[in-house]
BAMI-562584 format. One record per atom (N, C-alpha, C, O): y, x, z negated; atom name; residue in one letter. Coordinates in steps of 0.2 Angstrom, whole numbers. Atoms other than C-alpha are relative to their C-alpha. Example, Ala and Ser with C-alpha at 12.3 -4.5 7.8 and 13.67 -1.06 7.14 Angstrom:
% BAMI-562584
(rec (-6, 4, 0), N, A)
(rec (-22, 62, -39), CA, A)
(rec (6, 4, 0), C, A)
(rec (5, 9, -3), O, A)
(rec (-6, -4, 1), N, S)
(rec (-5, 68, -36), CA, S)
(rec (5, -4, -3), C, S)
(rec (11, -1, -4), O, S)
% end
This chain:
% BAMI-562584
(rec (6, -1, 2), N, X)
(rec (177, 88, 260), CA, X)
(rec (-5, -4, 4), C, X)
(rec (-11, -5, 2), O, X)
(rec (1, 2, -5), N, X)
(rec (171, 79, 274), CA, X)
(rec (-10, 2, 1), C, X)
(rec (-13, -4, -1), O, X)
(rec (4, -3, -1), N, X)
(rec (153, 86, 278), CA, X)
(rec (-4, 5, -5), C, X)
(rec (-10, 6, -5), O, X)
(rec (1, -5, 3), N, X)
(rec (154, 100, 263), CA, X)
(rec (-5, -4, -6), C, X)
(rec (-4, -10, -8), O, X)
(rec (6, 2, 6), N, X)
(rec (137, 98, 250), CA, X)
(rec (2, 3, -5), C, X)
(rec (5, 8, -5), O, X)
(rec (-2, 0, 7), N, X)
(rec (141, 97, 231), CA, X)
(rec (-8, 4, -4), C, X)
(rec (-13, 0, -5), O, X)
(rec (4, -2, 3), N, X)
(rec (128, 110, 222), CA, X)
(rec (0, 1, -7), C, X)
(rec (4, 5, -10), O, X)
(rec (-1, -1, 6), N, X)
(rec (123, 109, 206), CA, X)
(rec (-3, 4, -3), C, X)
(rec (-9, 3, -1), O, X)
(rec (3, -3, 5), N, X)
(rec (117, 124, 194), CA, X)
(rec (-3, -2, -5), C, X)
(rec (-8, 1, -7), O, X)
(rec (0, 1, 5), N, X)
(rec (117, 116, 179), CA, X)
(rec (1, -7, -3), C, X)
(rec (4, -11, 0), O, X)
(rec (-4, 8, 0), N, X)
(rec (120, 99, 168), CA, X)
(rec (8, 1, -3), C, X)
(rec (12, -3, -3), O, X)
(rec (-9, -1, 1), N, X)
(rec (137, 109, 163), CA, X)
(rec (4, -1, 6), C, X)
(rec (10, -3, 6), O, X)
(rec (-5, 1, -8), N, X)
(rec (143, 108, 182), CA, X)
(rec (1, -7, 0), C, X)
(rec (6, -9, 3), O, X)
(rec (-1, 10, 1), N, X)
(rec (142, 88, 179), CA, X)
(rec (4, -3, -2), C, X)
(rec (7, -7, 0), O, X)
(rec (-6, 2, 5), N, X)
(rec (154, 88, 163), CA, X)
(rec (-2, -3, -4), C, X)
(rec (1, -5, -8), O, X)
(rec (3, 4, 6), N, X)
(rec (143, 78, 153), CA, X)
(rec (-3, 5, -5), C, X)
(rec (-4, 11, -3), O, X)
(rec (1, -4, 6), N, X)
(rec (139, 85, 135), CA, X)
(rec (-8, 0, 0), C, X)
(rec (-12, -5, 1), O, X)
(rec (7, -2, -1), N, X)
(rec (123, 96, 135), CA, X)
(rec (-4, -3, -8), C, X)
(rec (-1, -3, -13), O, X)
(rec (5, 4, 5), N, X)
(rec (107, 88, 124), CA, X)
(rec (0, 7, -6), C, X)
(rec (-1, 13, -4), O, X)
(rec (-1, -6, 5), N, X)
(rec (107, 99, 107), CA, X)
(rec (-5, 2, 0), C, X)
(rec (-10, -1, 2), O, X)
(rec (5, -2, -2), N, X)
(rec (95, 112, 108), CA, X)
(rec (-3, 0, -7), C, X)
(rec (0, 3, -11), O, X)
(rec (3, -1, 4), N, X)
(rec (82, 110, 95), CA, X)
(rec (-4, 7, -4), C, X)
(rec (-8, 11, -1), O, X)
(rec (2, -8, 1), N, X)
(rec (78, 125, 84), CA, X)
(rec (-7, -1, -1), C, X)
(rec (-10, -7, -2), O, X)
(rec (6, -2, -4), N, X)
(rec (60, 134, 88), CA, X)
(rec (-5, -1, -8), C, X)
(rec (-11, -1, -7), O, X)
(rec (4, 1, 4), N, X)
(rec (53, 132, 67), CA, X)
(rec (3, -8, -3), C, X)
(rec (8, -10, -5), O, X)
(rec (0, 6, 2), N, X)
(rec (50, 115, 63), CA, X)
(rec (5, -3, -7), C, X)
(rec (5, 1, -12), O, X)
(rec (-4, 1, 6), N, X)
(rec (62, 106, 48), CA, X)
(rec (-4, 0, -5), C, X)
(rec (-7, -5, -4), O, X)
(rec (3, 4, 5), N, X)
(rec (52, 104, 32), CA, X)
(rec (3, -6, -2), C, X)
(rec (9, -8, -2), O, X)
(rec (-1, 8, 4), N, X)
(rec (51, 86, 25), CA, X)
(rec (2, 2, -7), C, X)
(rec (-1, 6, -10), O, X)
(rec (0, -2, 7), N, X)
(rec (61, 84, 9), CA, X)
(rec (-4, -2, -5), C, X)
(rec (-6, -7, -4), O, X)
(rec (4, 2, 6), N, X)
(rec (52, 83, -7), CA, X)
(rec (0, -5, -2), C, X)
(rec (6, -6, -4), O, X)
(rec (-1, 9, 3), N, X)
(rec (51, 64, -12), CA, X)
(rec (-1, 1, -8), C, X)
(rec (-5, 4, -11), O, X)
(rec (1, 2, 7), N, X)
(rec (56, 61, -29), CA, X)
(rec (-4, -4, -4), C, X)
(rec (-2, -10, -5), O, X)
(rec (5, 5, 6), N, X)
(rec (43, 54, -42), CA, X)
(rec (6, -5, -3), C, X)
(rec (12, -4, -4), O, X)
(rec (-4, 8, 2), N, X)
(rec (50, 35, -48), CA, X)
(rec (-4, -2, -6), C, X)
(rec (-8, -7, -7), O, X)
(rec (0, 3, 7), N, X)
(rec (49, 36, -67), CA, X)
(rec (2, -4, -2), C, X)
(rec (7, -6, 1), O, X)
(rec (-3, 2, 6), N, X)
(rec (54, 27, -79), CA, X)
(rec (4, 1, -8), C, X)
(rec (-1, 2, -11), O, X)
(rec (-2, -2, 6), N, X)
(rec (64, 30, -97), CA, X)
(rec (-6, 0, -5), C, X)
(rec (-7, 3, -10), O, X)
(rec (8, -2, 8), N, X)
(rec (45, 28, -106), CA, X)
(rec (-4, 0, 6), C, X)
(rec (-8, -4, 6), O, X)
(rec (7, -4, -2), N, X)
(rec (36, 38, -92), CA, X)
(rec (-2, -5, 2), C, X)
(rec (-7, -5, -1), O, X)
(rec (5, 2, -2), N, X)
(rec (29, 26, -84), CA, X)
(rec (2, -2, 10), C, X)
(rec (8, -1, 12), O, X)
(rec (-2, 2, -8), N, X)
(rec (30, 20, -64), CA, X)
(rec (-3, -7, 0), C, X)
(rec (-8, -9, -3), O, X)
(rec (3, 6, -1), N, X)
(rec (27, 3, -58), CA, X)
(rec (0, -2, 7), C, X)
(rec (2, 2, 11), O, X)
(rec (3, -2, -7), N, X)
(rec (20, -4, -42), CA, X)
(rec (-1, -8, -1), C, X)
(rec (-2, -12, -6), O, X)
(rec (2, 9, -3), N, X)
(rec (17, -23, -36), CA, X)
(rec (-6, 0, 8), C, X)
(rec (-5, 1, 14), O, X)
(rec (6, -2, -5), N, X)
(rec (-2, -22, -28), CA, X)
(rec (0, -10, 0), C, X)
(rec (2, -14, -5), O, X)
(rec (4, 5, 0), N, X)
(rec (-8, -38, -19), CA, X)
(rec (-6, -1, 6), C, X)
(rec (-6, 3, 10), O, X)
(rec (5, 5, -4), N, X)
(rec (-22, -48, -10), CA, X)
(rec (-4, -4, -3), C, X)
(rec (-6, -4, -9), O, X)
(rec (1, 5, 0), N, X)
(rec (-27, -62, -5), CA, X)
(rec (7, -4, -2), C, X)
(rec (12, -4, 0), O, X)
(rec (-7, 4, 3), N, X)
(rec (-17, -75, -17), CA, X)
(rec (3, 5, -5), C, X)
(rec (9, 4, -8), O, X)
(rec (-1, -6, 7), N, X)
(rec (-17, -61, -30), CA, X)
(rec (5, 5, -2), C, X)
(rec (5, 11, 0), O, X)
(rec (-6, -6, -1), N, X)
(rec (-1, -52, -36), CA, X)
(rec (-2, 3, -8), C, X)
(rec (-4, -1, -13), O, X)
(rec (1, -4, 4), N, X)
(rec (-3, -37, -48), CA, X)
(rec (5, 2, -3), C, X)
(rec (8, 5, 2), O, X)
(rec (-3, -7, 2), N, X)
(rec (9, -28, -58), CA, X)
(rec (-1, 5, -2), C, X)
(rec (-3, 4, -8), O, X)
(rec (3, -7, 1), N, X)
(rec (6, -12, -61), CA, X)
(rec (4, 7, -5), C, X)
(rec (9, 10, -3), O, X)
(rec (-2, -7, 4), N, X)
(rec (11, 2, -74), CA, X)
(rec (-5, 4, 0), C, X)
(rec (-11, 3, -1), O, X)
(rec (6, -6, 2), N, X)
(rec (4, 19, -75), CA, X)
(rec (3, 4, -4), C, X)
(rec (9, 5, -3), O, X)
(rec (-3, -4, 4), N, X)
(rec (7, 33, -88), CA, X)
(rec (-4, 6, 0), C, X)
(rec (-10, 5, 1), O, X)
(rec (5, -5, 0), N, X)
(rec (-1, 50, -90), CA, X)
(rec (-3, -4, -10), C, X)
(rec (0, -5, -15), O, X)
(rec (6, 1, 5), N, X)
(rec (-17, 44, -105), CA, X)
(rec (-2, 4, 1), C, X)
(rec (-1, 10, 3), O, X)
(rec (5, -3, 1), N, X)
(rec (-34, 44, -109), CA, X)
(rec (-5, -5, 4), C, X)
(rec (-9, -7, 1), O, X)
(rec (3, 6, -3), N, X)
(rec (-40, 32, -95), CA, X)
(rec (1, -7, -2), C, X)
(rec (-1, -12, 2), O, X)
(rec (0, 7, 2), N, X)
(rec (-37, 16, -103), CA, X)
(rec (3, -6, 5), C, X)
(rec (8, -6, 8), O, X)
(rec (-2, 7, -7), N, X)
(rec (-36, -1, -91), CA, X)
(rec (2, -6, -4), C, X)
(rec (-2, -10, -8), O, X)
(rec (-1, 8, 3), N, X)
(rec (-28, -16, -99), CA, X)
(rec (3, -5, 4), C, X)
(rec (9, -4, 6), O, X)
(rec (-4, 5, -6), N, X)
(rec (-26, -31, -87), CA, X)
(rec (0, -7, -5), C, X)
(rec (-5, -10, -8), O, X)
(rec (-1, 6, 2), N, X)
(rec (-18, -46, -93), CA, X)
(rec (-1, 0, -8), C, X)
(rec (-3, -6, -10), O, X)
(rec (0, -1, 6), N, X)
(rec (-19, -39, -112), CA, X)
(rec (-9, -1, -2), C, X)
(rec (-10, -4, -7), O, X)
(rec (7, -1, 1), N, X)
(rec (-39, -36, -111), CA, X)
(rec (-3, 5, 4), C, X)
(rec (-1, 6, 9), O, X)
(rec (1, -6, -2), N, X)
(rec (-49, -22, -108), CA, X)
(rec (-1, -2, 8), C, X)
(rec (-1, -8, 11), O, X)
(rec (3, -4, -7), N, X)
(rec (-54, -16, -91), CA, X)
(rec (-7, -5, 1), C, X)
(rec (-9, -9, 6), O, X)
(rec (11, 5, -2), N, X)
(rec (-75, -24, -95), CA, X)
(rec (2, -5, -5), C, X)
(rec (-3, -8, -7), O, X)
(rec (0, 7, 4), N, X)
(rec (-69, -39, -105), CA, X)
(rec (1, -5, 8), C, X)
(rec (-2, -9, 10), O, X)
(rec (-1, 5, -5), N, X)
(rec (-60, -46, -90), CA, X)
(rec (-3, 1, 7), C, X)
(rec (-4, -4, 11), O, X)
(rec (3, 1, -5), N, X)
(rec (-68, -39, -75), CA, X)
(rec (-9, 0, -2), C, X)
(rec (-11, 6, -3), O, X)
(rec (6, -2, 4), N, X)
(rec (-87, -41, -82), CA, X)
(rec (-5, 2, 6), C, X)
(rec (-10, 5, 3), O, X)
(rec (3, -4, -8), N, X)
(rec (-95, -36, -63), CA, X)
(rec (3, 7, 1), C, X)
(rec (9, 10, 1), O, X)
(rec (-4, -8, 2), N, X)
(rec (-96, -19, -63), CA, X)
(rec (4, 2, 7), C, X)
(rec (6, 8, 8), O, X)
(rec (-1, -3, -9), N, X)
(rec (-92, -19, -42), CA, X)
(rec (7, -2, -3), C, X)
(rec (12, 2, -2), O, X)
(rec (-8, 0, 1), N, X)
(rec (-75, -27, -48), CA, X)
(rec (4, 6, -6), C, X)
(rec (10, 5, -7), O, X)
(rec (-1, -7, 4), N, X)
(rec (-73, -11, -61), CA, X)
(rec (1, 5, 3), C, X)
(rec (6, 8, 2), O, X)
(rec (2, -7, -4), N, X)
(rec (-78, 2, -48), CA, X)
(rec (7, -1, 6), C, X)
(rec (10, 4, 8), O, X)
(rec (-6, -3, -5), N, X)
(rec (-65, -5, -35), CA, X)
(rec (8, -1, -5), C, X)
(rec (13, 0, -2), O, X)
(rec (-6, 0, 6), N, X)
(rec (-52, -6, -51), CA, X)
(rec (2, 10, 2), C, X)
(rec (7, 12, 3), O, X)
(rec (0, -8, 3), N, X)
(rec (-56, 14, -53), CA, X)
(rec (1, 3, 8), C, X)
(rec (5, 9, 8), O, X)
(rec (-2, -4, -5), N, X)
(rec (-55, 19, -35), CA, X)
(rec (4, 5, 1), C, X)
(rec (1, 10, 3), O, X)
(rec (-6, -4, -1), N, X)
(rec (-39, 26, -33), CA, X)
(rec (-1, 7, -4), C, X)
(rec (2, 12, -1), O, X)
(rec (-1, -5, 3), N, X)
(rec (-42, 39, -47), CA, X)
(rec (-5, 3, 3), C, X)
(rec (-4, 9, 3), O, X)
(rec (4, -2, -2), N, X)
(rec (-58, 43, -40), CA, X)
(rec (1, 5, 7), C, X)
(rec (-1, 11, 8), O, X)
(rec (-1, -3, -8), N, X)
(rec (-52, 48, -22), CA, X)
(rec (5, 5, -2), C, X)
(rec (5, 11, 1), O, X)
(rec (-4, -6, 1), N, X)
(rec (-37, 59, -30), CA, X)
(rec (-4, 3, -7), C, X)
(rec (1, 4, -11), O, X)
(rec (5, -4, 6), N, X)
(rec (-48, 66, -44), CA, X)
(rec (3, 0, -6), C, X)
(rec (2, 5, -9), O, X)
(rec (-4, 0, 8), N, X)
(rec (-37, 60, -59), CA, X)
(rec (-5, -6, -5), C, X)
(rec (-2, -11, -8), O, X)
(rec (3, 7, 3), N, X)
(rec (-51, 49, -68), CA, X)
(rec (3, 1, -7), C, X)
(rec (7, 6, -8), O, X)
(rec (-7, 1, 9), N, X)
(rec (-43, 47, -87), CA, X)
(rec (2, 5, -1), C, X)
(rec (0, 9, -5), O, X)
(rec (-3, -4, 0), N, X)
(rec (-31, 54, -82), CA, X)
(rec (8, -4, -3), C, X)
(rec (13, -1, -7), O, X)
(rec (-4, 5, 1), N, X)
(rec (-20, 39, -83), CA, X)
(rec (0, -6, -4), C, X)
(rec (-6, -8, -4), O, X)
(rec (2, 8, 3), N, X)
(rec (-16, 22, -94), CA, X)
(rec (3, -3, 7), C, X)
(rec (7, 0, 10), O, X)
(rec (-1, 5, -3), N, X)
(rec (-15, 7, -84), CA, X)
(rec (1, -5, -3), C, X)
(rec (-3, -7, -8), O, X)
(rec (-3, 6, 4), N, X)
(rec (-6, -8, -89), CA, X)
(rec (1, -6, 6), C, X)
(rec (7, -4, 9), O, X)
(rec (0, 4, -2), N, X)
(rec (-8, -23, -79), CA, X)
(rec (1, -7, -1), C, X)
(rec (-2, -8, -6), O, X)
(rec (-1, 5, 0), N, X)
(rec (-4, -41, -77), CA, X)
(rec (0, -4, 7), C, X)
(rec (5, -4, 11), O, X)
(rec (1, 2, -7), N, X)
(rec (-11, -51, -62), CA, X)
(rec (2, -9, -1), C, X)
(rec (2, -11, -7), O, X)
(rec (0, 8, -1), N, X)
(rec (-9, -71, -57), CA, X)
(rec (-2, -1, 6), C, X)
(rec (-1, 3, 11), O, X)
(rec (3, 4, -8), N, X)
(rec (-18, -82, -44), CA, X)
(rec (-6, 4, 1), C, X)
(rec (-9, 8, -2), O, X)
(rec (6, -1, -4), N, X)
(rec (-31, -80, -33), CA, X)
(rec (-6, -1, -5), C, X)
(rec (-5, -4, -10), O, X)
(rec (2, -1, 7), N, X)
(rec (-48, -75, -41), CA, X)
(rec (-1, 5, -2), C, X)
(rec (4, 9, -2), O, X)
(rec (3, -5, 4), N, X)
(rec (-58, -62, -50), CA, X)
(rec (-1, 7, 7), C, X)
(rec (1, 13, 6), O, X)
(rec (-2, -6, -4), N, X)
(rec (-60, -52, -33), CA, X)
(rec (4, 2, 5), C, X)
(rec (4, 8, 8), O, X)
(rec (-8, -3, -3), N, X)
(rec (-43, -53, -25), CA, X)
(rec (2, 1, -6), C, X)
(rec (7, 4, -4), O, X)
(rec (-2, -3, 4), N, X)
(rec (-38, -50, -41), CA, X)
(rec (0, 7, -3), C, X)
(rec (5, 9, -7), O, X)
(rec (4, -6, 0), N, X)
(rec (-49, -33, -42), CA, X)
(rec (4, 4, 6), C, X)
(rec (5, 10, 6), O, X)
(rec (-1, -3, -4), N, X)
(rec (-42, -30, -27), CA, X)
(rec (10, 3, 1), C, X)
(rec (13, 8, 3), O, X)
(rec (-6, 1, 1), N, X)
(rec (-24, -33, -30), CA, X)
(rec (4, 7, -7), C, X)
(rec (10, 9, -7), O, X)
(rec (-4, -5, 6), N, X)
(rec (-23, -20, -46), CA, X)
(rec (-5, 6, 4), C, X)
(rec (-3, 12, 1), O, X)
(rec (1, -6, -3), N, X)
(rec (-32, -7, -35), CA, X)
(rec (4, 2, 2), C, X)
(rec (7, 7, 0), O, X)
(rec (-6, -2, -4), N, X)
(rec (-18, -8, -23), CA, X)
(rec (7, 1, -3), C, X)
(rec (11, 5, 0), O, X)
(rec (-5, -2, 4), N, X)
(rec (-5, -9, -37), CA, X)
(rec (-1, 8, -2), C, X)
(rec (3, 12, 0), O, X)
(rec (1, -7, 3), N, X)
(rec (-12, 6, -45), CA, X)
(rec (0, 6, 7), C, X)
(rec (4, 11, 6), O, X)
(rec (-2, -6, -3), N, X)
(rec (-14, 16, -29), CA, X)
(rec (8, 1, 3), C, X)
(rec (10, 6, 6), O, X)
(rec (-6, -1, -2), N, X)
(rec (4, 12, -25), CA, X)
(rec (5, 2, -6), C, X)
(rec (10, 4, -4), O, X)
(rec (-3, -2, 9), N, X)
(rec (10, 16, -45), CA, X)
(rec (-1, 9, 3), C, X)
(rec (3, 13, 5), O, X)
(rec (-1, -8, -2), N, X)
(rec (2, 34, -40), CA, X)
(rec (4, 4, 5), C, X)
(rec (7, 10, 4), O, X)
(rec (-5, -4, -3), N, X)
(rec (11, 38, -25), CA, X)
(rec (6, 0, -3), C, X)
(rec (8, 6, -3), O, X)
(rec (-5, 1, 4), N, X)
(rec (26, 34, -36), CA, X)
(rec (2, 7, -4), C, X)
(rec (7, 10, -4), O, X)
(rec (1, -5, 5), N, X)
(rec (20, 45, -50), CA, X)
(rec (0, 8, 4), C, X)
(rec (4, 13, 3), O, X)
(rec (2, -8, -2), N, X)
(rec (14, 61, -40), CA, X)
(rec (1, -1, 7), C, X)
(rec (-4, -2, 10), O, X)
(rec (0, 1, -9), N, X)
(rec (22, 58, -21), CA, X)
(rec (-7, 3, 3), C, X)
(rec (-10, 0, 6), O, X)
(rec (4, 0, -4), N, X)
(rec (9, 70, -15), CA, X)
(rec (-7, -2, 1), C, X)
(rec (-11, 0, 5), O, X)
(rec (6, 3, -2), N, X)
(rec (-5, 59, -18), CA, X)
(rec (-1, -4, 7), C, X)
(rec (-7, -5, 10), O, X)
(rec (0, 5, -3), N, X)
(rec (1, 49, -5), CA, X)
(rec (-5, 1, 7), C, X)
(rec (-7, -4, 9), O, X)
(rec (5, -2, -4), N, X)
(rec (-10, 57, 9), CA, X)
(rec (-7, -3, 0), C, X)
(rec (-10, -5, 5), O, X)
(rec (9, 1, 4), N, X)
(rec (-29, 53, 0), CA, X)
(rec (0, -5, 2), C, X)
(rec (-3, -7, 7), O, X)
(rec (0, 8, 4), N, X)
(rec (-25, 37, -6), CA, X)
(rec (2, -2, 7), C, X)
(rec (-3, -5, 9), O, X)
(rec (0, 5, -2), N, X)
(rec (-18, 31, 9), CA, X)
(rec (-7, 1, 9), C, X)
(rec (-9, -3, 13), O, X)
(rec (6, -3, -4), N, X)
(rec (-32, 40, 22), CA, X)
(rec (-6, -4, -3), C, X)
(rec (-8, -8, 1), O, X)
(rec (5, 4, 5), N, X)
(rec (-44, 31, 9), CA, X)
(rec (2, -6, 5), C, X)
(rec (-2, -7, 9), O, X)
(rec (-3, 5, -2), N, X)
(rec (-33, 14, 16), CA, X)
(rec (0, -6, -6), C, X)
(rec (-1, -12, -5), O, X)
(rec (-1, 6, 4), N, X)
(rec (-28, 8, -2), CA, X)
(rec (6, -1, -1), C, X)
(rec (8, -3, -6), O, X)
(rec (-6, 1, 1), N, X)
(rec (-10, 8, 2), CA, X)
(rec (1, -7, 5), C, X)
(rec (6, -11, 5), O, X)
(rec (-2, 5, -6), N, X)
(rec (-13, -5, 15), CA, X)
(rec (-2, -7, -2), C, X)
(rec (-7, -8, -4), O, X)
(rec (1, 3, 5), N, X)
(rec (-10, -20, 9), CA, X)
(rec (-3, -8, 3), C, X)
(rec (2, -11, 5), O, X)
(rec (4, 3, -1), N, X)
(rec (-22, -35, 13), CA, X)
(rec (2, -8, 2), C, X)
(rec (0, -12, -3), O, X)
(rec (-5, 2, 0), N, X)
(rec (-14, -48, 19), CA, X)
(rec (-6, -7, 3), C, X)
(rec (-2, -10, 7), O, X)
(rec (5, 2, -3), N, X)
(rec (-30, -59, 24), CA, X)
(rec (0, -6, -6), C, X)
(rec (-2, -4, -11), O, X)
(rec (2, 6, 5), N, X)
(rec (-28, -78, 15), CA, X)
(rec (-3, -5, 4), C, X)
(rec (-4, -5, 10), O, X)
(rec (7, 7, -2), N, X)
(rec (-39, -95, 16), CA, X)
(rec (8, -3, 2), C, X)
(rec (13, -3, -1), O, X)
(rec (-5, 4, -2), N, X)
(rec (-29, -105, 29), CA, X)
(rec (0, -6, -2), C, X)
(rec (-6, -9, -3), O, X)
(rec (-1, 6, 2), N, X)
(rec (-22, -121, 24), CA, X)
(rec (-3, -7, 4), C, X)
(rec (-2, -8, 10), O, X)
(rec (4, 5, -2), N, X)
(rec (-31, -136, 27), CA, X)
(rec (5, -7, 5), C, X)
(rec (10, -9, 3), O, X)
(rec (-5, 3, -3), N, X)
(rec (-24, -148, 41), CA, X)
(rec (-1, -7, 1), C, X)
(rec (-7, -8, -1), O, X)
(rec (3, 8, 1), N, X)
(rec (-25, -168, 42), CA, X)
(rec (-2, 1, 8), C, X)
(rec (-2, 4, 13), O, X)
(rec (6, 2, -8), N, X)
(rec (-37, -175, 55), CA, X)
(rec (-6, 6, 0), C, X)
(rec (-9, 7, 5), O, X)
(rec (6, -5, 2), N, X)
(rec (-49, -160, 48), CA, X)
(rec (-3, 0, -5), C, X)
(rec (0, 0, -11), O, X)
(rec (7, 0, 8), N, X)
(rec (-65, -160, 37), CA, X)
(rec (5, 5, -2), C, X)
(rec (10, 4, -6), O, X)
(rec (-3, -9, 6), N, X)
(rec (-57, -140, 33), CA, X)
(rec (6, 3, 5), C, X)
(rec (9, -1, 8), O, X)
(rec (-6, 0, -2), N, X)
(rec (-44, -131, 40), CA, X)
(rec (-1, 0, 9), C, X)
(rec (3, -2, 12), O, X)
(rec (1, 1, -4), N, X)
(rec (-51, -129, 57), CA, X)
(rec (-7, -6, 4), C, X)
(rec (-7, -8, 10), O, X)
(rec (8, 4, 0), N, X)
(rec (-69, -141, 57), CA, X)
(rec (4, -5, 0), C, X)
(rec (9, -7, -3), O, X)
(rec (-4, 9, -1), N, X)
(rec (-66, -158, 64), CA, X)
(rec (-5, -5, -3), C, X)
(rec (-11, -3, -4), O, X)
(rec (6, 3, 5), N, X)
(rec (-77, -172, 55), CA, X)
(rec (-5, -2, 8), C, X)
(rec (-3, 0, 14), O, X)
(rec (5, 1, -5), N, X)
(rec (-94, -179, 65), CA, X)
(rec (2, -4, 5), C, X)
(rec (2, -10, 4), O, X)
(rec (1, 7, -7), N, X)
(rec (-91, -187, 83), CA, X)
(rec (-6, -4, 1), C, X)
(rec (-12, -2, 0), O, X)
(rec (6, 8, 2), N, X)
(rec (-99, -204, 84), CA, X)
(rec (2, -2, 8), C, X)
(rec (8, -2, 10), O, X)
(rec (0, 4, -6), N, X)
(rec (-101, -211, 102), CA, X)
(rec (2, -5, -1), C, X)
(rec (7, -8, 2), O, X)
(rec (-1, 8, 2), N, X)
(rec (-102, -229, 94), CA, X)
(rec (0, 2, -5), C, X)
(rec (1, -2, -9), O, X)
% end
């Protein structure tokens, strides 16, 4: 074979295993199973800041109880109510559902923020196909922005104290 050219028609003339041919209607994705519980309900762990949330939801009549007090007891600013309520607003479930929470740390509005994010991740749970709204909205993303820790040889965690020439 001295001189003679080896021509190839195809990748079978090679002997390597041909790449699978992909069929021409796309797969559906399977249905994602709802993540109940034995009393109906779904739970979810919303946080930011220092703030971790737990979250239960159940098919109600709107009711909020965080940390065993109403919704306007504990958050008494109505903007931390409003980002509480979110989630149901952008999927159009307002009392639709109870909420039952329990928050610690942080304060009053990473803590508002924390049972948002609980609750909008309690709903994808409940109704997988909320999961589109809610997270196009951006309450599935979870907020990861805390106060940095303070360092020695600093007023704060980055500010140095005043320089003095003498």
């Amino acid at each position: 074979m001295a001189g003679a050219t080896l021509t190839l028609s195809s990748l079978k003339d090679l002997g390597a295993p041909a790449a699978p041919v992909a069929s021409a209607a796309p797969s559906k994705p399977e249905p994602v199973e709802p993540k109940i519980d034995s009393q109906g309900r779904s739970y979810a762990t919303g946080k930011r800041k220092n703030a971790v949330a737990r979250v239960w939801i159940k098919p109600g009549n709107g009711s909020v109880t965080i940390n065993g007090r109403e919704s306007k007891a504990y958050f008494a600013r109505p903007v931390l109510r409003m980002i509480v309520s979110q989630p149901f607003g952008i999927v159009n479930r307002v009392d639709q559902y109870d909420v039952v929470a329990t928050v610690v740390g942080g304060g009053l509005s990473g803590q508002a923020g924390a049972v948002r994010h609980g609750i909008s991740k309690a709903l994808t749970y409940y109704e997988p196909a909320l999961r589109g709204p809610l997270k196009a909205a951006g309450f599935l993303t979870r907020d990861s922005r805390v106060v940095e820790r303070k360092k020695y040889g600093r007023a704060k965690a980055r500010r140095s104290f005043q320089f003095s020439k003498r």
